[in-house]
C-alpha positions as CSV (number, residue, x, y, z in Angstrom):
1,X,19.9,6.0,0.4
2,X,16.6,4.0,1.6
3,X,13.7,4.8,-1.1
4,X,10.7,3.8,-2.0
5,X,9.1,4.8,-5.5
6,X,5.6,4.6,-6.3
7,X,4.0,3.7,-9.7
8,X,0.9,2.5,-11.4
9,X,-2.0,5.3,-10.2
10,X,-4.0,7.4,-12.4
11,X,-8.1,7.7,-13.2
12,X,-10.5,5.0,-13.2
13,X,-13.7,4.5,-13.6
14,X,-16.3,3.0,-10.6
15,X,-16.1,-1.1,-11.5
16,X,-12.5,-0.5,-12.6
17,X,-9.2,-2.0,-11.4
18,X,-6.0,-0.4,-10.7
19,X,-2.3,-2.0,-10.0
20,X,-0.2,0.1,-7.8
21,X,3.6,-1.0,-7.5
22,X,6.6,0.5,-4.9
23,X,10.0,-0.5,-5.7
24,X,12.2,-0.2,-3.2
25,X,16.1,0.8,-3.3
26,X,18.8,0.7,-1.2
27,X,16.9,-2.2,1.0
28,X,15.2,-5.3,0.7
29,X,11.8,-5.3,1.0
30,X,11.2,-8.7,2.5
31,X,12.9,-8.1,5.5
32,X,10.4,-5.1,6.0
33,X,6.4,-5.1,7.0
34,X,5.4,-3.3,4.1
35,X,1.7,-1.5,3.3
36,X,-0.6,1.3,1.5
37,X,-1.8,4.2,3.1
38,X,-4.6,6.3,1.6
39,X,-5.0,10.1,2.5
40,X,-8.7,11.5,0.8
41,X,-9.2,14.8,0.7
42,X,-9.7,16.2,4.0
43,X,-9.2,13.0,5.9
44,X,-5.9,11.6,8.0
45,X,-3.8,9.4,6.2
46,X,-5.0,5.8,6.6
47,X,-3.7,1.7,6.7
48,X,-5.4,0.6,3.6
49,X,-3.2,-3.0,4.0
50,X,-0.1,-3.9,5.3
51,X,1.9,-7.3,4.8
52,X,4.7,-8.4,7.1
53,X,8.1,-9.8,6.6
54,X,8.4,-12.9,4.3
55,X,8.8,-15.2,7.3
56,X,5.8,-14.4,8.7
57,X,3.1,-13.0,5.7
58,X,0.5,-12.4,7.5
59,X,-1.6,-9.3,5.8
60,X,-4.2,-6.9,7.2
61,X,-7.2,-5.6,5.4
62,X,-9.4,-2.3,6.0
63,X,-12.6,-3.2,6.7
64,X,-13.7,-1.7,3.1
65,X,-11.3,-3.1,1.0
66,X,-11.8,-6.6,1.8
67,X,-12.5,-8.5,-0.9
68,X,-11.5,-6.0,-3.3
69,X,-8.1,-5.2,-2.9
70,X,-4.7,-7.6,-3.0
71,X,-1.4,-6.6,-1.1
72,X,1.7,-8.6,-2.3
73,X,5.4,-8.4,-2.8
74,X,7.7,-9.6,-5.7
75,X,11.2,-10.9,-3.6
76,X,12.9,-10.5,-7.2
77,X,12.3,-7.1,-8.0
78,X,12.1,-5.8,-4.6
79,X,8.6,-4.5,-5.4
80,X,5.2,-4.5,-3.2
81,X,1.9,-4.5,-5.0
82,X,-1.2,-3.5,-4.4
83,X,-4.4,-4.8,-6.7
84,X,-7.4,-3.0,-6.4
85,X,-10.3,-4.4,-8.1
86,X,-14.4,-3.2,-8.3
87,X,-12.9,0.5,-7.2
88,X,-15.5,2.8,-5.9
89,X,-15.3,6.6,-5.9
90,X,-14.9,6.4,-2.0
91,X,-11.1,5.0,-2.9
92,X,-10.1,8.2,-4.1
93,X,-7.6,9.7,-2.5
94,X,-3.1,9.5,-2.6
95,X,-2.4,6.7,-1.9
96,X,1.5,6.2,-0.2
97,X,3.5,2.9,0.3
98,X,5.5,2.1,3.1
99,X,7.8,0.5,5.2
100,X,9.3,-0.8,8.5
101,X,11.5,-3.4,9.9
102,X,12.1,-4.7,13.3
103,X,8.9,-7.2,12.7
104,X,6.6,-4.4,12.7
105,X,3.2,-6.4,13.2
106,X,0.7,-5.8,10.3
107,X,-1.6,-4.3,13.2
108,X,1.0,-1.7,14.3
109,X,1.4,-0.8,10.6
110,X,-1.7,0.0,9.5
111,X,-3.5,1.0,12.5
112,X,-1.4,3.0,14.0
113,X,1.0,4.3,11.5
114,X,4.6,2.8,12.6
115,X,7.0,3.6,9.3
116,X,9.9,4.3,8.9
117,X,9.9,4.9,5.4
118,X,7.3,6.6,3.2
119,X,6.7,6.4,-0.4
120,X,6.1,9.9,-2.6
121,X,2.5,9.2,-2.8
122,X,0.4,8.9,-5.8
123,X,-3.2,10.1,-6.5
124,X,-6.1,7.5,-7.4
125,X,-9.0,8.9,-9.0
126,X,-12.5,7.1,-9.4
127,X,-14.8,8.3,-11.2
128,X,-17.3,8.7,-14.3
């Protein structure tokens, strides 16, 4: 069974840094493009980053997030990562790993939501 389980989310305050991990099961996770959505309240889920298969690496960025946040992925544990650093209360929102194979550009990915796998999703909260 293909999974993908999502950890490392919770409350932060603005300025603070969080470390989001998905571990994936049942396949390996640098064959995949892998990435983080975000979903705010109200608002269509959206490609927050996205990183392609390990022979290629490239990595896409929302505008927003450059800078700030860090997509990788640990070929070890089978784990993608996401640091997010200076978090503003505008990053709030569940935020959902996932993935997709058949070299799956980065673009395709985050902009226009080709995954074939979803994490469970995991609210970030930032605020005072």
């Amino acid at each position: 069974q293909l999974q993908l389980v999502e950890s490392g989310a919770g409350l932060v305050q603005p300025g603070g840094s969080l470390n989001l991990s998905c571990t994936a099961s049942g396949f390996t996770l640098q064959d995949y493009t892998v990435g983080w959505f975000r979903q705010a309240p109200g608002k269509k889920r959206e490609g927050v980053s996205c990183l392609a298969h390990s022979l290629d690496g490239s990595t896409f960025y929302k505008e927003d997030v450059k800078g700030r946040f860090t997509i990788s992925r640990d070929h070890d544990k089978n784990t993608a990562y996401l640091q997010m650093t200076n978090l503003k209360p505008e990053d709030t929102g569940v935020y959902y790993c996932a993935a997709r194979g058949h070299g799956t550009s980065v673009r395709s990915m985050c902009i226009y939501n080709f995954v074939d796998q979803w994490g469970q999703g995991s609210q970030v909260t930032v605020s005072s």
